[in-house]
DSSP file (Angstrom, degrees, kcal/mol; ACC not computed):
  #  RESIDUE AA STRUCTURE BP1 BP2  ACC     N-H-->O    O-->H-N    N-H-->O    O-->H-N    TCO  KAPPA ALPHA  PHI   PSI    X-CA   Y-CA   Z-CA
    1    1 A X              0   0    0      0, 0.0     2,-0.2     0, 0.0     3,-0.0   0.000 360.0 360.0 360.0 149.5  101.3   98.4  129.0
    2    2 A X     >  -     0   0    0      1,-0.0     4,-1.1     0, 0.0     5,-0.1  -0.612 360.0-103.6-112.3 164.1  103.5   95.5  128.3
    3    3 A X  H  > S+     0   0    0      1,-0.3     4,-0.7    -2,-0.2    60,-0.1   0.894 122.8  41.2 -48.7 -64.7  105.6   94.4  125.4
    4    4 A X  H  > S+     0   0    0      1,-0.3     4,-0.8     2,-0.2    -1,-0.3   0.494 106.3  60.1 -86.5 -25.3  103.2   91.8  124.4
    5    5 A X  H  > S+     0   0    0      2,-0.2     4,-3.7     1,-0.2    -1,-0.3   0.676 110.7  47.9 -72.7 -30.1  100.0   94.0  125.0
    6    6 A X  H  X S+     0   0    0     -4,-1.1     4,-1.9     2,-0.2    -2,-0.2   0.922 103.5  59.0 -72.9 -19.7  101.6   96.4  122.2
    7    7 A X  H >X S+     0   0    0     -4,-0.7     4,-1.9     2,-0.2     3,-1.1   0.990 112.0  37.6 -87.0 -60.4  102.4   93.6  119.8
    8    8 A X  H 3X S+     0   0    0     -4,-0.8     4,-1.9     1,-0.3     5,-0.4   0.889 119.7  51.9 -86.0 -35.3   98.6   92.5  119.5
    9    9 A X  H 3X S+     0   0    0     -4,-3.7     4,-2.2     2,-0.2    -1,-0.3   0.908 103.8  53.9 -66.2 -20.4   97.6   96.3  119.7
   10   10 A X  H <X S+     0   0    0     -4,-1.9     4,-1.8    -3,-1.1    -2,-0.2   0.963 115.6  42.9 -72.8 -64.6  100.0   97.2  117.0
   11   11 A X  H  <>S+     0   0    0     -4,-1.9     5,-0.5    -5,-0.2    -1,-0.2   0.503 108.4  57.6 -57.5 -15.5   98.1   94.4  114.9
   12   12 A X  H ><5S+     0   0    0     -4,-1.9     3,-2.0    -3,-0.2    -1,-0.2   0.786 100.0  54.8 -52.3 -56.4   94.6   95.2  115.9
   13   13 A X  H 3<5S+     0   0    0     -4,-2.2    -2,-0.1    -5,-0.4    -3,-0.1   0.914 105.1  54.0 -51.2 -39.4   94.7   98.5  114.8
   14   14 A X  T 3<5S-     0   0    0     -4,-1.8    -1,-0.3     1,-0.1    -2,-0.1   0.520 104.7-127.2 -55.9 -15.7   95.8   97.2  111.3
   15   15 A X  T < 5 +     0   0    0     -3,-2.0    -3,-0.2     1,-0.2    -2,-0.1   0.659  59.8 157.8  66.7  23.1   92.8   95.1  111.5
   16   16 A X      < -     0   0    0     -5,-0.5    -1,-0.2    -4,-0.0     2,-0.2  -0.417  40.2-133.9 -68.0 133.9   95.8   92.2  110.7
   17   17 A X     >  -     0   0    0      1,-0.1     4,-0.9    -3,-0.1     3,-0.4  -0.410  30.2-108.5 -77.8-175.5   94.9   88.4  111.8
   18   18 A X  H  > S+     0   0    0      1,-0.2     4,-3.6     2,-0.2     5,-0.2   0.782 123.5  56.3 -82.2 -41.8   98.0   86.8  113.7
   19   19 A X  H  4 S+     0   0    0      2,-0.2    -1,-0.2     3,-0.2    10,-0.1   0.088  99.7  52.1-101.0  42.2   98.2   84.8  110.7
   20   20 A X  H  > S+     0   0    0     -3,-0.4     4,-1.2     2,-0.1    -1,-0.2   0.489 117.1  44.1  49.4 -93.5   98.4   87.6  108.1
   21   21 A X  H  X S+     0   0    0     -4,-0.9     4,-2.1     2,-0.2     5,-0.4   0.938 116.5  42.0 -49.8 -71.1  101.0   88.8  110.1
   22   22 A X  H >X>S+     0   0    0     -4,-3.6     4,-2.2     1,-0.2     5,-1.0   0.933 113.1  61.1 -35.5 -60.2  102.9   85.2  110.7
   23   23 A X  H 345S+     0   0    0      1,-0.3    -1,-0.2     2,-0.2    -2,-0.2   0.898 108.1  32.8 -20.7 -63.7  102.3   84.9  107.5
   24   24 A X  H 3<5S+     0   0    0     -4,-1.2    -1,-0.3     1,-0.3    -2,-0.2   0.918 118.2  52.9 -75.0 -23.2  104.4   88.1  106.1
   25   25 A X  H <<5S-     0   0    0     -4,-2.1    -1,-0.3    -3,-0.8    -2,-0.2   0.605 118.6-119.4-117.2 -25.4  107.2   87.8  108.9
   26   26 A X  T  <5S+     0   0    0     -4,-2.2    -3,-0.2    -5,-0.4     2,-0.2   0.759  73.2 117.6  82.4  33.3  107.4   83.8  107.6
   27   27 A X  S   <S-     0   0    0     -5,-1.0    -1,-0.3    -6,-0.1     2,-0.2  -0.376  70.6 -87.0 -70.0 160.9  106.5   82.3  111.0
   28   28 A X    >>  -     0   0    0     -2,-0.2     4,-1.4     1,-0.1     3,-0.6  -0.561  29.5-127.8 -72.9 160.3  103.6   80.1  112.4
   29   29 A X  H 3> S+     0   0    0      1,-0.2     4,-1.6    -2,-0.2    -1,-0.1   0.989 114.8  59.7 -58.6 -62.2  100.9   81.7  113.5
   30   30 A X  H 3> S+     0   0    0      1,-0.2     4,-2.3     2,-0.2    -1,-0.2   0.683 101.2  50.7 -11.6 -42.7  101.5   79.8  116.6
   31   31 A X  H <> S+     0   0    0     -3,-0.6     4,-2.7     1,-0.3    -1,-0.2   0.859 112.5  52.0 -84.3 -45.6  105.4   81.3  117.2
   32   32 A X  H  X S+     0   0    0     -4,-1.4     4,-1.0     1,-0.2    -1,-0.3   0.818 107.9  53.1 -73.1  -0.9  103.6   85.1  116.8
   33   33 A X  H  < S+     0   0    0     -4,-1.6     4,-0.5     2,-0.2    -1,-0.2   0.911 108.7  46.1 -89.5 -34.6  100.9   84.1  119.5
   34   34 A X  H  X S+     0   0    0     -4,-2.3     6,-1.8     2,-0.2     4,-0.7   0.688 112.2  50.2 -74.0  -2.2  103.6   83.0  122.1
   35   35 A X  H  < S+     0   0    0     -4,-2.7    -2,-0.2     4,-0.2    -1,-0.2   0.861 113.3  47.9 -90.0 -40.4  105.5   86.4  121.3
   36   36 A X  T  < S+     0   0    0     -4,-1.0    -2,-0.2     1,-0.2   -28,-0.2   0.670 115.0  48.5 -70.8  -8.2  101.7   88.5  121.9
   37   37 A X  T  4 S-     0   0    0     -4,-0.5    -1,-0.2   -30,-0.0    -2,-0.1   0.603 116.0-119.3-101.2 -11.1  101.4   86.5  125.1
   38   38 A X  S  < S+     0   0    0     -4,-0.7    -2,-0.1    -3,-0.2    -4,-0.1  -0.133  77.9 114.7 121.1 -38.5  104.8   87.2  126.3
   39   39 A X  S    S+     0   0    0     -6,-0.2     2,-0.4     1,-0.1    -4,-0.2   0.563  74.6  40.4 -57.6  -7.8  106.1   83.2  126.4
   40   40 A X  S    S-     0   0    0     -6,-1.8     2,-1.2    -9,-0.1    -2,-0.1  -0.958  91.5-111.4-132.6 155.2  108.4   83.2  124.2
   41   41 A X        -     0   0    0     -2,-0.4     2,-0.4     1,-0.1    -6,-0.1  -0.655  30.6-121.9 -96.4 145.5  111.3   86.1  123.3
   42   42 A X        -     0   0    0     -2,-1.2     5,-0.1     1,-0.1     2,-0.1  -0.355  25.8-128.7 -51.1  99.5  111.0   88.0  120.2
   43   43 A X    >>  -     0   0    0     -2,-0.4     3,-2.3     1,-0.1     4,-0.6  -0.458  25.3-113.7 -81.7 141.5  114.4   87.5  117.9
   44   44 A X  H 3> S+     0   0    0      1,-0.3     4,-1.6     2,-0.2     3,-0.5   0.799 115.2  56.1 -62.7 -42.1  116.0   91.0  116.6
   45   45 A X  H 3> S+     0   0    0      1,-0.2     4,-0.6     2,-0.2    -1,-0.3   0.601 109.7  39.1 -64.1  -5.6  115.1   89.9  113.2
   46   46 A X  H <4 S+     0   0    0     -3,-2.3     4,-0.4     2,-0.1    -2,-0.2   0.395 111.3  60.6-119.1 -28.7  111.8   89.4  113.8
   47   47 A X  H  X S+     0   0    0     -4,-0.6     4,-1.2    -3,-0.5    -2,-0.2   0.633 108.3  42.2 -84.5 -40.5  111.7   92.5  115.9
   48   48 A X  H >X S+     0   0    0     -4,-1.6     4,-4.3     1,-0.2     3,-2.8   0.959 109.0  59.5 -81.8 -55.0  112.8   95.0  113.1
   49   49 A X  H 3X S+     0   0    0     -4,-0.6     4,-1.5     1,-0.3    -1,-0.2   0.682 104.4  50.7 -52.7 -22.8  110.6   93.3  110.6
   50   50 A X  H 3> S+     0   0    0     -4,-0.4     4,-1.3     2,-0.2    -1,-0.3   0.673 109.8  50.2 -50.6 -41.7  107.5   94.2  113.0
   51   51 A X  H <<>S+     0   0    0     -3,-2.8     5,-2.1    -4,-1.2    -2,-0.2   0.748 110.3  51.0 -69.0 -51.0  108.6   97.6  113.1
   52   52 A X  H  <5S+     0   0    0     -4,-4.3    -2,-0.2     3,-0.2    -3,-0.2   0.813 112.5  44.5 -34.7 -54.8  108.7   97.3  109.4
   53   53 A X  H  <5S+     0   0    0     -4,-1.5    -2,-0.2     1,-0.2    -3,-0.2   0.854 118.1  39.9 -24.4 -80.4  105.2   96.0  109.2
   54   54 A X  T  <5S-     0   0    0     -4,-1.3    -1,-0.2     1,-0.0    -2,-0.2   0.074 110.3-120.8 -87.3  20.5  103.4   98.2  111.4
   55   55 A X  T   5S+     0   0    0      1,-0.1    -3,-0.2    -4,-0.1     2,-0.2   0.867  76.3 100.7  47.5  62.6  105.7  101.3  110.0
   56   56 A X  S   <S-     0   0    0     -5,-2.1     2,-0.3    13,-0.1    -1,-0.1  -0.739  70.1 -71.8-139.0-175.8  107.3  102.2  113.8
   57   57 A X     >  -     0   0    0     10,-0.3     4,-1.6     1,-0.2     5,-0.3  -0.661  16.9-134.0 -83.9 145.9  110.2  101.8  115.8
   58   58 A X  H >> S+     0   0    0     -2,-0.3     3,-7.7     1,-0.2     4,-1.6   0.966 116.0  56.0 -35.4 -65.8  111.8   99.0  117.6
   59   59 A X  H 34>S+     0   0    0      1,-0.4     5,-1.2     2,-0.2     6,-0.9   0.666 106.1  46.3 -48.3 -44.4  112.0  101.5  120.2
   60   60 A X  H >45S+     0   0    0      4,-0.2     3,-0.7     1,-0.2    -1,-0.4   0.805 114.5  47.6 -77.8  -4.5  108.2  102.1  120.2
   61   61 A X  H <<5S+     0   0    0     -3,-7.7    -2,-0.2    -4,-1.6    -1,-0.2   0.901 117.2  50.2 -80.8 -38.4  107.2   97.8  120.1
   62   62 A X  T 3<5S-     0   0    0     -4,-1.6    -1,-0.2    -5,-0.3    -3,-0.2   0.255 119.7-117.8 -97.2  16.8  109.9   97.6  123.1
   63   63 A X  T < 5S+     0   0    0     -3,-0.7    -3,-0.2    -5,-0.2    -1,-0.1   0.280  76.1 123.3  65.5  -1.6  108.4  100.3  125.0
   64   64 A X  S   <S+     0   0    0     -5,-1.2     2,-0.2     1,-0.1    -4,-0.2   0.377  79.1  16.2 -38.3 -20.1  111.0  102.8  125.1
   65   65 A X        -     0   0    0     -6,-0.9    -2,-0.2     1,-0.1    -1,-0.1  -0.882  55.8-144.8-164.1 152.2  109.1  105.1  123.7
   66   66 A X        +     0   0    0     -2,-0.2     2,-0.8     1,-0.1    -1,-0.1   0.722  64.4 111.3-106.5  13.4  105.5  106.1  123.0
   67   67 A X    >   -     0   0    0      1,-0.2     3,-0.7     2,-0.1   -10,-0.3  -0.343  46.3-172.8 -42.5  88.1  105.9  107.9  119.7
   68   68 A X  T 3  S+     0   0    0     -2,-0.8    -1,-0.2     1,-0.2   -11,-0.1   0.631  80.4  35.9 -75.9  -2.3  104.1  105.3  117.6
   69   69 A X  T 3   +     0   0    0    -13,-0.1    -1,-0.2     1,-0.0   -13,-0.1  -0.464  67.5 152.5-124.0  37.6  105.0  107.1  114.5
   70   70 A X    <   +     0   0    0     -3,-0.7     2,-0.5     2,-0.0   -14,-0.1   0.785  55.1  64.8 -62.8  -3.8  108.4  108.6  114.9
   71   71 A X  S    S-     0   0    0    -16,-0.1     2,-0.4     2,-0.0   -14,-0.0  -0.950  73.9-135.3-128.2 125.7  109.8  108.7  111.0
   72   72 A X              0   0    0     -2,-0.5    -2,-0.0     1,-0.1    -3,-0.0  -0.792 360.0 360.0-105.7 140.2  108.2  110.9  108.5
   73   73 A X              0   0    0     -2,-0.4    -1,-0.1     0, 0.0    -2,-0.0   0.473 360.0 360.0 -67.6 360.0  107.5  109.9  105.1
C-alpha cells in the first residue's frame, strides 16, 4: 500500500467526502485530491491535522507503521 492509497482509505472508512475533509483541514477539495493521488506532497501541518481527523498517527498515514489506532483514549 502507498501513502496516497492510505489517505483515501483513511477517509473511506469515515464514510468522509474529500470535501468534508478539505473542508475541515481548510483546503480545496482539489489540493486533498492531488495529496490522495500522490502529485502533490503533503505539508507537516496538514499531515498532523489528518492524523488528528482520522484519530491516528503520522507514523501510521506515512506508512511507518500499521497500528491504525496506536493511542488509547
Amino acid at each position: 500500500m502507498e501513502l496516497q492509497n492510505r489517505l483515501k482509505d483513511l477517509r473511506e472508512d469515515e464514510d468522509k467526502s474529500q470535501t468534508e475533509v478539505a473542508n475541515y483541514l481548510s483546503i480545496h477539495q482539489t489540493t486533498l485530491s492531488k495529496y490522495e493521488k500522490g502529485t502533490t506532497d503533503i505539508p507537516t501541518s496538514i499531515l498532523c491535522k489528518l492524523a488528528d481527523y482520522y484519530r491516528t498517527s503520522t507514523d501510521y498515514i506515512l506508512m511507518r507503521t500499521y497500528e491504525k489506532r496506536p493511542y488509547k483514549k
